[in-house]
N, CA and C atoms as a LAMMPS dump frame, in Angstrom:
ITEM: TIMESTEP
0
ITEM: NUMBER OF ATOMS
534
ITEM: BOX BOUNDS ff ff ff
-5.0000000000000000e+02 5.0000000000000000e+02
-5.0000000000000000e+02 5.0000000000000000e+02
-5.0000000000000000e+02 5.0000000000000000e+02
ITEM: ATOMS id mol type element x y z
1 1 1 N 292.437 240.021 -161.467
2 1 2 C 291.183 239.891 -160.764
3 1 3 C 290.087 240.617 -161.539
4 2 1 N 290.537 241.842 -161.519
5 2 2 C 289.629 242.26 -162.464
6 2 3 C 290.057 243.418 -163.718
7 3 1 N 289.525 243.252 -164.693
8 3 2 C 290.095 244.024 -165.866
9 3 3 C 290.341 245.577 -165.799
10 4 1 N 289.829 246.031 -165.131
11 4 2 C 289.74 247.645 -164.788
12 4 3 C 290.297 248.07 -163.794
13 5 1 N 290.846 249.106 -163.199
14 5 2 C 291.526 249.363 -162.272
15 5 3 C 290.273 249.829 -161.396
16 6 1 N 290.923 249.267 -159.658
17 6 2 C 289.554 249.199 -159.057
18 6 3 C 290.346 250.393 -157.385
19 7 1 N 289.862 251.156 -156.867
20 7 2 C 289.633 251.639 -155.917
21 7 3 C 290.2 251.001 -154.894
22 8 1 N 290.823 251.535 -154.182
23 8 2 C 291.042 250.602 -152.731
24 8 3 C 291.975 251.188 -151.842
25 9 1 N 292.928 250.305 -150.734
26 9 2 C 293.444 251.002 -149.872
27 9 3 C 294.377 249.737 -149.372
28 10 1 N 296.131 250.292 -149.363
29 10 2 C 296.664 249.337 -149.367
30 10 3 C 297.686 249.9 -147.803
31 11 1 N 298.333 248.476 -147.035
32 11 2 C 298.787 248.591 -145.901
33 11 3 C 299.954 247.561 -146.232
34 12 1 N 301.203 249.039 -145.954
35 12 2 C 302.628 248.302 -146.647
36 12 3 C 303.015 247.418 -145.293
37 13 1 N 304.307 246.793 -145.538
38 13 2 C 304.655 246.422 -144.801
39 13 3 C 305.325 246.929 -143.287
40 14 1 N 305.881 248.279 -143.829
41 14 2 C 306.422 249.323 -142.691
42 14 3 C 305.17 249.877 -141.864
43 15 1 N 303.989 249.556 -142.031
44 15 2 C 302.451 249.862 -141.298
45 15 3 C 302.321 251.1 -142.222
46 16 1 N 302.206 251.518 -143.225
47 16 2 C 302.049 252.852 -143.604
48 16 3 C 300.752 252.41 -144.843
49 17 1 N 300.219 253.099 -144.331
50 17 2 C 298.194 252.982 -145.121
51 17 3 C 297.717 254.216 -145.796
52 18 1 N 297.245 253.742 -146.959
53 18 2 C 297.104 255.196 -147.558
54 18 3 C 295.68 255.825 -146.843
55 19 1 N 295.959 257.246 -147.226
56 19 2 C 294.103 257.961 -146.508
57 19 3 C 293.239 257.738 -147.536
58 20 1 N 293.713 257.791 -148.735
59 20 2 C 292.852 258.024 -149.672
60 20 3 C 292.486 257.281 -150.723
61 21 1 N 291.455 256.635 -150.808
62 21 2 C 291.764 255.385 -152.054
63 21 3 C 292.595 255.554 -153.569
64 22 1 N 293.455 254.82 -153.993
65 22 2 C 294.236 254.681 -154.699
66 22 3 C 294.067 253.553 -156.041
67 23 1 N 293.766 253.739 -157.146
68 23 2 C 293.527 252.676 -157.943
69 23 3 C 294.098 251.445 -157.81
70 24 1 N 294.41 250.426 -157.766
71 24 2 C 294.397 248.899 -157.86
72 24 3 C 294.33 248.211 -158.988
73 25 1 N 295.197 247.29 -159.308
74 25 2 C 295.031 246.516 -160.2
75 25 3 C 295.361 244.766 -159.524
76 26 1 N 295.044 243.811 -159.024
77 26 2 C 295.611 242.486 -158.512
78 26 3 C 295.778 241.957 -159.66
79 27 1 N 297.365 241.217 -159.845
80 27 2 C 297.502 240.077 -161.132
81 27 3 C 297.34 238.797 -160.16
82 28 1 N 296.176 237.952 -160.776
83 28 2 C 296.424 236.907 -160.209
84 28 3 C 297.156 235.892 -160.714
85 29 1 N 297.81 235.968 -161.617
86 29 2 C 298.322 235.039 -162.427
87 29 3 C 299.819 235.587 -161.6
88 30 1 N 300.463 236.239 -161.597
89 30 2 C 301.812 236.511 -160.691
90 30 3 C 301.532 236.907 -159.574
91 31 1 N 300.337 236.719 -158.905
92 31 2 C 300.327 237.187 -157.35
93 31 3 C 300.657 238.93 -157.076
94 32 1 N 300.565 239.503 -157.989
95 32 2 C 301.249 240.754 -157.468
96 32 3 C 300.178 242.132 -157.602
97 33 1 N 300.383 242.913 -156.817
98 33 2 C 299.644 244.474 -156.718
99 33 3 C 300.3 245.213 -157.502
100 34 1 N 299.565 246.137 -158.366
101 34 2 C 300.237 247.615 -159.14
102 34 3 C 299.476 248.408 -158.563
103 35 1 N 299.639 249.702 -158.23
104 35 2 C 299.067 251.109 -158.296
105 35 3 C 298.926 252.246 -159.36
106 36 1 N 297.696 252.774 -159.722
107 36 2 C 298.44 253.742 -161.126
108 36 3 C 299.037 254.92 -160.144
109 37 1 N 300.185 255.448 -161.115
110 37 2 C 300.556 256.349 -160.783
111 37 3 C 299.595 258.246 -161.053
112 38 1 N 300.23 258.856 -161.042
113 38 2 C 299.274 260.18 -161.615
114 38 3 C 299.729 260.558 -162.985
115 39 1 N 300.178 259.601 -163.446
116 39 2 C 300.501 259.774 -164.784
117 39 3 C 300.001 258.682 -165.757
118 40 1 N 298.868 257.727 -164.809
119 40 2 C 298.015 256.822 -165.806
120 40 3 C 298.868 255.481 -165.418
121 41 1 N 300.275 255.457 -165.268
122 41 2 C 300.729 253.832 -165.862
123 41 3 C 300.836 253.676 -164.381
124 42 1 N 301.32 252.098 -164.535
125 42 2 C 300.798 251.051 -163.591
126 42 3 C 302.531 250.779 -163.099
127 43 1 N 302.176 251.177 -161.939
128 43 2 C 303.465 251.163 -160.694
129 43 3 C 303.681 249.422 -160.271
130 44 1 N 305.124 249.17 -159.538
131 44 2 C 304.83 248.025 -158.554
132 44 3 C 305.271 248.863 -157.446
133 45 1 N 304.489 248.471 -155.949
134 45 2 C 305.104 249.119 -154.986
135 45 3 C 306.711 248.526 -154.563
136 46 1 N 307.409 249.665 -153.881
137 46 2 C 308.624 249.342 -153.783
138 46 3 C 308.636 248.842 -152.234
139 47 1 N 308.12 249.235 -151.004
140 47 2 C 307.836 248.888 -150.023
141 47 3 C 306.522 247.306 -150.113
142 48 1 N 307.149 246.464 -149.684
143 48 2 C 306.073 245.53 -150.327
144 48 3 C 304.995 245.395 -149.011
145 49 1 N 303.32 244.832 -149.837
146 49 2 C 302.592 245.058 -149.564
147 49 3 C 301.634 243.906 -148.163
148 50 1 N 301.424 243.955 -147.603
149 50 2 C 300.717 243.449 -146.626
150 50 3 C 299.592 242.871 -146.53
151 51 1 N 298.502 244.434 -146.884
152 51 2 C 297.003 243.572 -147.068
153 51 3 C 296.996 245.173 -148.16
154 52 1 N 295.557 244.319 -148.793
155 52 2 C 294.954 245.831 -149.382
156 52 3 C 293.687 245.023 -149.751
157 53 1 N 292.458 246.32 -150.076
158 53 2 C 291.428 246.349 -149.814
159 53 3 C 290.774 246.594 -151.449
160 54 1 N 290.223 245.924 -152.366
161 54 2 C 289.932 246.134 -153.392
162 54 3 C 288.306 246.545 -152.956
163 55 1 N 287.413 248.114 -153.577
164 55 2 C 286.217 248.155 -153.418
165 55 3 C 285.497 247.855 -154.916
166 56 1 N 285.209 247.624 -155.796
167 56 2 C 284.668 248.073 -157.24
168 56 3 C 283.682 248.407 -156.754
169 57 1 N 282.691 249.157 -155.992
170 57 2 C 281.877 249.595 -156.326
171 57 3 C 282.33 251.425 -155.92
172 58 1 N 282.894 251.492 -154.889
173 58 2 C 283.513 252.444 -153.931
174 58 3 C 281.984 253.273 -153.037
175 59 1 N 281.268 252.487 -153.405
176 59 2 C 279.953 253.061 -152.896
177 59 3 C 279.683 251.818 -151.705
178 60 1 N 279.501 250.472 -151.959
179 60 2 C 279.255 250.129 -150.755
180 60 3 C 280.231 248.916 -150.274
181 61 1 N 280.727 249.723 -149.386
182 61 2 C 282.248 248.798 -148.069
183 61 3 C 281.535 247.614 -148.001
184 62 1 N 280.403 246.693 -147.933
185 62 2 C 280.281 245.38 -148.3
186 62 3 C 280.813 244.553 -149.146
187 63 1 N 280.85 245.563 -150.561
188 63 2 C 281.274 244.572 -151.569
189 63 3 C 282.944 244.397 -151.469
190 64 1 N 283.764 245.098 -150.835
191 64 2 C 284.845 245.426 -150.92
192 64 3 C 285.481 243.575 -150.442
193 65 1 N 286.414 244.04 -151.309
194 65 2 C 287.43 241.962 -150.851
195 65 3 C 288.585 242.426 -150.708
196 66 1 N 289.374 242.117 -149.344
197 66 2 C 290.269 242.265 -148.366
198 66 3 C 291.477 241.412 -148.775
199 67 1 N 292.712 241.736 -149.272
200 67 2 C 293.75 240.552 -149.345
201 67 3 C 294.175 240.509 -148.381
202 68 1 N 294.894 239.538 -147.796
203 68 2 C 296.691 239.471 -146.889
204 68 3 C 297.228 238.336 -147.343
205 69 1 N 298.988 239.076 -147.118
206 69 2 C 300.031 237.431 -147.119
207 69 3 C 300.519 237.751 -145.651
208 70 1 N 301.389 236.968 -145.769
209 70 2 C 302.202 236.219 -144.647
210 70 3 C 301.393 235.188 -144.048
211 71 1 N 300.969 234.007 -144.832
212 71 2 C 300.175 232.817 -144.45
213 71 3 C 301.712 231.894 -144.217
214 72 1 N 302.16 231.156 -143.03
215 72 2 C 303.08 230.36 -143.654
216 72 3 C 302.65 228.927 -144.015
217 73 1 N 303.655 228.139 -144.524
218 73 2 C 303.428 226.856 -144.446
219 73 3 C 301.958 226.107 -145.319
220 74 1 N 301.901 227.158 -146.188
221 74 2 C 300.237 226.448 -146.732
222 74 3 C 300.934 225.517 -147.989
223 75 1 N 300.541 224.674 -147.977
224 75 2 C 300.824 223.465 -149.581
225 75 3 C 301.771 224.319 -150.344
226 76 1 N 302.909 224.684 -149.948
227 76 2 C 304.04 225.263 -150.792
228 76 3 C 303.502 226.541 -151.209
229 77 1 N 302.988 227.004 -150.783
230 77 2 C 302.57 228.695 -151.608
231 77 3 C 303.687 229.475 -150.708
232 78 1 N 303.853 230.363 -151.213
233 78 2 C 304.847 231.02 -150.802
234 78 3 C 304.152 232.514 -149.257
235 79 1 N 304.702 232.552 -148.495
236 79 2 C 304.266 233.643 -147.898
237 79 3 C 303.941 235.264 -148.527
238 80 1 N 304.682 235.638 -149.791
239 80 2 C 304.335 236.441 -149.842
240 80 3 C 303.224 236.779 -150.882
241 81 1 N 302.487 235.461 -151.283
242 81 2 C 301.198 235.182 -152.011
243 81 3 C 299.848 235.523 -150.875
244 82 1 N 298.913 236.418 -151.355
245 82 2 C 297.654 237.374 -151.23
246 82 3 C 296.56 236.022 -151.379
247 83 1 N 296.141 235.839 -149.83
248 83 2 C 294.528 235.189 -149.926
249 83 3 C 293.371 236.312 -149.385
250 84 1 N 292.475 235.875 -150.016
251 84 2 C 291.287 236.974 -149.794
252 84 3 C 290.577 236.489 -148.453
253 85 1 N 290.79 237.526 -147.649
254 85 2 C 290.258 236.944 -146.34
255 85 3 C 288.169 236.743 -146.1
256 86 1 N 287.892 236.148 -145.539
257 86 2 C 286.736 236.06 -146.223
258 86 3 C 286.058 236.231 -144.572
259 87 1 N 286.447 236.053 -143.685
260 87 2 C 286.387 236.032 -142.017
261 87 3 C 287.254 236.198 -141.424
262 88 1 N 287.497 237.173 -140.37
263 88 2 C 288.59 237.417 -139.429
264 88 3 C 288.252 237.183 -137.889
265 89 1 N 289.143 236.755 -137.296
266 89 2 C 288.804 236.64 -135.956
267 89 3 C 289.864 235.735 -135.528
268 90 1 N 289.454 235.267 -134.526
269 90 2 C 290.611 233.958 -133.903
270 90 3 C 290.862 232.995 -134.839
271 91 1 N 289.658 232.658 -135.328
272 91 2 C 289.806 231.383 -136.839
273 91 3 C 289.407 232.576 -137.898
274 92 1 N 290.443 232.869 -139.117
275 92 2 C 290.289 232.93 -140.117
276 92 3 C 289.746 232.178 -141.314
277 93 1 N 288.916 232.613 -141.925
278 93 2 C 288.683 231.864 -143.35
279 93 3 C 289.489 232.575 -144.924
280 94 1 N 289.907 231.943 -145.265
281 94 2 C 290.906 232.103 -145.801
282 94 3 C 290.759 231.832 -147.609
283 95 1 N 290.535 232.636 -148.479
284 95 2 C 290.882 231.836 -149.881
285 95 3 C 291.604 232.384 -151.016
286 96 1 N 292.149 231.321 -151.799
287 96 2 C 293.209 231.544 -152.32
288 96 3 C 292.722 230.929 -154.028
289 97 1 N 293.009 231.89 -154.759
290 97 2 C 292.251 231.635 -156.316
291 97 3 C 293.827 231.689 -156.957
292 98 1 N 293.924 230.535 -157.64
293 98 2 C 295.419 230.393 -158.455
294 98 3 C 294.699 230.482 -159.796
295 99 1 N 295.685 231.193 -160.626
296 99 2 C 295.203 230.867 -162.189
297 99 3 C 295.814 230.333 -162.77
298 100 1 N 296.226 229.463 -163.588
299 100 2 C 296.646 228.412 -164.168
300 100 3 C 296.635 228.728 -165.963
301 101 1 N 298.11 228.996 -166.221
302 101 2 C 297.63 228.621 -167.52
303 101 3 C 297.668 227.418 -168.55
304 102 1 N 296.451 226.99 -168.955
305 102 2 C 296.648 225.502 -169.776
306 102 3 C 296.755 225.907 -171.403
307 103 1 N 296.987 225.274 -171.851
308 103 2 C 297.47 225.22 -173.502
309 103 3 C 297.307 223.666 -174.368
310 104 1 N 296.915 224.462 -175.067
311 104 2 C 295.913 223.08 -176.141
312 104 3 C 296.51 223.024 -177.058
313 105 1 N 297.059 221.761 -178.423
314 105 2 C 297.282 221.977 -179.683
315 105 3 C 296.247 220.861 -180.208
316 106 1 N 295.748 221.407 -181.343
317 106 2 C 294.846 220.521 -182.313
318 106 3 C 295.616 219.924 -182.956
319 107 1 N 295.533 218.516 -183.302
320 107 2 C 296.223 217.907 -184.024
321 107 3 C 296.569 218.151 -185.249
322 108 1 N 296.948 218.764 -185.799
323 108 2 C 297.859 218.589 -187.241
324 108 3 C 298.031 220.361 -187.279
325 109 1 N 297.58 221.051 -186.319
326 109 2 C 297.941 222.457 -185.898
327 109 3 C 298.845 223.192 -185.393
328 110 1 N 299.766 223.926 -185.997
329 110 2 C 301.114 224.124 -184.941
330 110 3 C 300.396 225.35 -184.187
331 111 1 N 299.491 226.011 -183.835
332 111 2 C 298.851 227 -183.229
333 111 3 C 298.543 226.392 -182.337
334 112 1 N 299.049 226.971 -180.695
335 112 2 C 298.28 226.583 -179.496
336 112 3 C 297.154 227.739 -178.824
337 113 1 N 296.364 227.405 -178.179
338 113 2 C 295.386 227.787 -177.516
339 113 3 C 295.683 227.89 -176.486
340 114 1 N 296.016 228.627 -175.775
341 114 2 C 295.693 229.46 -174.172
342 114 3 C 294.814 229.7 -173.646
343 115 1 N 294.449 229.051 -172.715
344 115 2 C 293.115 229.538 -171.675
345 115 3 C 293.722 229.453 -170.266
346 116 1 N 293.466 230.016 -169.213
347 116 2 C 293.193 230.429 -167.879
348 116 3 C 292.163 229.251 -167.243
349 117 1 N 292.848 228.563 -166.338
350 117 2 C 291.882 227.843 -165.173
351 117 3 C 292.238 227.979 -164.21
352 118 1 N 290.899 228.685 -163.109
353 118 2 C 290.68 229.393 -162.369
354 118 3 C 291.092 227.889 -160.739
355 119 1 N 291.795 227.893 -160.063
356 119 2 C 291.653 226.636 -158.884
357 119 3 C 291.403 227.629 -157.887
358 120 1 N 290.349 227.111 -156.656
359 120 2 C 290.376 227.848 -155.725
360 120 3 C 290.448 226.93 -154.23
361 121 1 N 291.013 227.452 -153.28
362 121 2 C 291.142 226.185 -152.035
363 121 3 C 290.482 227.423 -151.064
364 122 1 N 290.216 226.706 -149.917
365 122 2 C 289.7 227.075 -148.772
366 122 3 C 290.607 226.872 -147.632
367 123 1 N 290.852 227.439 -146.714
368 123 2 C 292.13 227.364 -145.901
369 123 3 C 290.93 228.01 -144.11
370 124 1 N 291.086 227.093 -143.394
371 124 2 C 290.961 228.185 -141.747
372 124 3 C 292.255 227.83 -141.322
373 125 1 N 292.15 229.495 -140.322
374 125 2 C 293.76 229.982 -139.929
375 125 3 C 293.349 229.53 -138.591
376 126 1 N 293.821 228.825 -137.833
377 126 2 C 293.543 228.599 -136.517
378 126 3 C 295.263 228.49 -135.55
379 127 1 N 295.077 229.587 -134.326
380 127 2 C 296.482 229.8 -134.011
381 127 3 C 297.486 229.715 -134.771
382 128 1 N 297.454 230.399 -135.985
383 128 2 C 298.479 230.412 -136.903
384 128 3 C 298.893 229.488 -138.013
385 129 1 N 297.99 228.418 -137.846
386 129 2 C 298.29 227.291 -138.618
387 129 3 C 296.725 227.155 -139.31
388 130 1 N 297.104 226.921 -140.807
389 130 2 C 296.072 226.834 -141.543
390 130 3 C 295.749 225.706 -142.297
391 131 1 N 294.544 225.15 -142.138
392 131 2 C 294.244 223.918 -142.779
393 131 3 C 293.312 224.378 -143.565
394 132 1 N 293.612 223.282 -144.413
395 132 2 C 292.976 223.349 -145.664
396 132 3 C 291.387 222.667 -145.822
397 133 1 N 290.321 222.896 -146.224
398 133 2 C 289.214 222.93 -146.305
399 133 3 C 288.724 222.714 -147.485
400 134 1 N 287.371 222.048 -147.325
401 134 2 C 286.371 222.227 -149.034
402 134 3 C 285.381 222.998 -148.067
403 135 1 N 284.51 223.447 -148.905
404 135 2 C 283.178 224.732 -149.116
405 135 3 C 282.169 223.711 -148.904
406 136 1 N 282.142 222.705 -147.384
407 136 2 C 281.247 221.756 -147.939
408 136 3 C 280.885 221.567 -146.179
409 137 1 N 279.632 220.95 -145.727
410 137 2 C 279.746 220.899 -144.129
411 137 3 C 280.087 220.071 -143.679
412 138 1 N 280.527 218.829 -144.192
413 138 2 C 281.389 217.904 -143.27
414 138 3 C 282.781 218.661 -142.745
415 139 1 N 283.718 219.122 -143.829
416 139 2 C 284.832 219.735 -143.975
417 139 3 C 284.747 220.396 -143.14
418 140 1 N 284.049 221.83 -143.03
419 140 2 C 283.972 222.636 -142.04
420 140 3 C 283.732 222.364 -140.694
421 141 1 N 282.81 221.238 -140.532
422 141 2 C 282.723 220.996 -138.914
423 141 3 C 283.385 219.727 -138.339
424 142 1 N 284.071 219.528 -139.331
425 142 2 C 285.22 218.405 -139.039
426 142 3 C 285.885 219.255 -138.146
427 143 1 N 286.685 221.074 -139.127
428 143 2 C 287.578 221.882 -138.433
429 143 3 C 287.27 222.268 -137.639
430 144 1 N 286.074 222.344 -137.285
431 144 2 C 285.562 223.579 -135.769
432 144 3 C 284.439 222.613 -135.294
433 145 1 N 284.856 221.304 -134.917
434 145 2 C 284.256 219.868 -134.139
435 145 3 C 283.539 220.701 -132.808
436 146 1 N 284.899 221.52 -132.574
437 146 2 C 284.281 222.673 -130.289
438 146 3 C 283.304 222.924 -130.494
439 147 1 N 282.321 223.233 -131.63
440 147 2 C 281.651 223.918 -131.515
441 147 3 C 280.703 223.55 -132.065
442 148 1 N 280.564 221.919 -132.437
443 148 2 C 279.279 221.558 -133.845
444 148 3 C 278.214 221.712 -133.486
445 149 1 N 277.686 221.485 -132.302
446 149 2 C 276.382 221.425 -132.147
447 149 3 C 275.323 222.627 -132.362
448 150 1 N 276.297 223.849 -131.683
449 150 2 C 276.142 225.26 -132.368
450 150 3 C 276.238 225.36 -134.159
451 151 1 N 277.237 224.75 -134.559
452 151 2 C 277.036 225.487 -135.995
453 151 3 C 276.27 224.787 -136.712
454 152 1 N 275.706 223.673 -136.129
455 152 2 C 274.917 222.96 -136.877
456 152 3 C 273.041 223.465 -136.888
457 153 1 N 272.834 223.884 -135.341
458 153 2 C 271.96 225.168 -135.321
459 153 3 C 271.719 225.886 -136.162
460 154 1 N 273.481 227.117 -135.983
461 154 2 C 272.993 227.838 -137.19
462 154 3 C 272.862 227.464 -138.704
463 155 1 N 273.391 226.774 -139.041
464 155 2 C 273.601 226.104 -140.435
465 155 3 C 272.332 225.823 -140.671
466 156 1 N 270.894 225.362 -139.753
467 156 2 C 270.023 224.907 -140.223
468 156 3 C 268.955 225.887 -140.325
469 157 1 N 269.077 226.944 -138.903
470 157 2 C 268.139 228.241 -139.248
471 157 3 C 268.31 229.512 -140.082
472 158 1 N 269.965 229.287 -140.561
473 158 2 C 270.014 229.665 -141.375
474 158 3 C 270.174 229.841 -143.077
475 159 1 N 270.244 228.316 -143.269
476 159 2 C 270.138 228.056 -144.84
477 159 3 C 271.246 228.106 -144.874
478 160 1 N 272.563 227.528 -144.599
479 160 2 C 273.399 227.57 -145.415
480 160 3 C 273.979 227.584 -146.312
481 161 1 N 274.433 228.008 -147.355
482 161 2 C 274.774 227.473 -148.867
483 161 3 C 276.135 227.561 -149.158
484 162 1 N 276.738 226.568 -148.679
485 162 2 C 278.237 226.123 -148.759
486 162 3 C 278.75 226.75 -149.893
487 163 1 N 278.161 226.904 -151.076
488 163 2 C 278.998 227.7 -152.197
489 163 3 C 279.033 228.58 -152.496
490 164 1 N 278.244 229.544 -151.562
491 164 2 C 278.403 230.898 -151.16
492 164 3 C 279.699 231.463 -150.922
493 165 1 N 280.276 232.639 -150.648
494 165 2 C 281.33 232.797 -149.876
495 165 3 C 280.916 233.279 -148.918
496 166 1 N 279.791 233.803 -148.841
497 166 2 C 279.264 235.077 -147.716
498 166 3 C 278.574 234.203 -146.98
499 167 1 N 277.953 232.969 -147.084
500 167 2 C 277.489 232.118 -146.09
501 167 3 C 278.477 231.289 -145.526
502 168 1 N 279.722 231.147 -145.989
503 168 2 C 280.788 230.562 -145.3
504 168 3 C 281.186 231.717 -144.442
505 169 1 N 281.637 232.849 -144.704
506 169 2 C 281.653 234.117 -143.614
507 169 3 C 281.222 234.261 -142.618
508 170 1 N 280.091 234.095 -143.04
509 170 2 C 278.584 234.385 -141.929
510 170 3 C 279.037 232.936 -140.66
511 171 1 N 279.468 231.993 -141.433
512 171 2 C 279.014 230.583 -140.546
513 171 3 C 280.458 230.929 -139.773
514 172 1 N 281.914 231.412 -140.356
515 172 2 C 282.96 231.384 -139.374
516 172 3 C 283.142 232.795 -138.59
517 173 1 N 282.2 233.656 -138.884
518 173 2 C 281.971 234.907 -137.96
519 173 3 C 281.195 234.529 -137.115
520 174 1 N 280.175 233.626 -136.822
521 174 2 C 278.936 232.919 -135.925
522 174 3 C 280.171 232.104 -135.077
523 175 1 N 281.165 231.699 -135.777
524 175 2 C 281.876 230.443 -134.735
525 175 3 C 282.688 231.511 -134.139
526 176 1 N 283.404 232.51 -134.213
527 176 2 C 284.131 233.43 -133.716
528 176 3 C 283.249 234.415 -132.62
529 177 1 N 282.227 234.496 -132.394
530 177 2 C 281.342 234.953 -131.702
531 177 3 C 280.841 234.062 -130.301
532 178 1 N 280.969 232.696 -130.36
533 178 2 C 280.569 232.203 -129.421
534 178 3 C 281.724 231.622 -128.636
C-alpha cells in the first residue's frame, strides 16, 4: 500500500487492540499485515488479524483508512482478504484493491518486464451479504432503490463525484442516517 511503514492500530482476532500505535506495513499483492518489531524488521502477526487502522499522517484521524476481513462469499476472494472500509453502518461500503502482476516480453527479447495493475471493485455489505457495485449512480441506487428519492436529493445538493471515495462515503453514511 504504501512504501514506508505507516502508524496505526491493529484488532486481532482474540479482540485484543493495541493502545499505542504500532508501525504497519499492508502487502497488497499477498493480502497480508507486518508489524516492525523493536528491532527494525518486519514481523507477521501470529494471532491473525481482524481490522487495523493505517494513519500516514498520524496527525489527522481523517486521513486514516480502516481495513477488515471476514467478508464471506464475495467473487471467490477469500475471507481472510482485508477491504478498506470506506462507510460503516447497517450498509457497508466496502473496497477491495487487488494487484496484479502482468509481464511483458519484447519480441526477440528473452528479458521480461514486470509491472503491477492496480483492479479495484466496490462491494455494499447489506445484512451480511455483499454486492458488488461500480462508483457510478445508476449502480448505487439500483442497491439502495428504499431510499432513491432521498439520495437523489442529496446527490444533487451535494455534487456528487462518483470517483471520489469520500463522496461515495458521504452518500452511504447519508443512506445509513435516514
Amino acid at each position: 500500500m504504501y512504501d514506508d511503514w505507516i502508524a496505526g492500530t491493529v484488532k486481532l482476532a482474540n479482540g485484543v487492540t493495541n493502545k499505542e500505535p504500532i508501525m504497519l506495513k499492508y502487502n497488497l499483492l499477498d493480502d497480508e499485515v507486518y508489524f516492525k518489531d523493536k528491532a527494525g524488521e518486519a514481523m507477521a502477526f501470529v494471532v491473525p488479524v481482524q481490522e487495523f487502522t493505517l494513519n500516514p499522517t498520524q496527525i489527522d484521524a481523517t486521513l486514516a483508512r480502516r481495513y477488515r476481513n471476514g467478508y464471506k462469499g464475495i467473487d471467490g476472494i477469500k475471507p481472510a482478504a482485508y477491504f478498506e472500509v470506506l462507510s460503516d453502518g447497517k450498509v457497508q461500503l466496502i473496497k477491495k484493491i487487488v494487484k496484479v502482476i502482468f509481464e511483458t516480453q519484447n519480441i526477440g527479447s528473452a528479458a521480461k518486464t514486470r509491472s503491477f495493475i492496480d483492479k479495484t471493485k466496490y462491494y455494499l455489505v447489506i445484512d451480511g451479504n455483499a454486492t458488488a457495485v461500480k462508483n457510478d449512480k445508476k449502480s448505487l441506487l439500483a442497491t439502495l432503490s428504499d431510499k432513491e428519492t432521498q439520495l437523489e436529493a442529496y446527490i444533487k445538493t451535494n455534487k456528487v463525484d462518483f470517483k471520489k471515495d469520500a463522496d461515495l462515503a458521504k452518500l452511504v453514511t447519508y443512506y445509513n442516517s435516514l
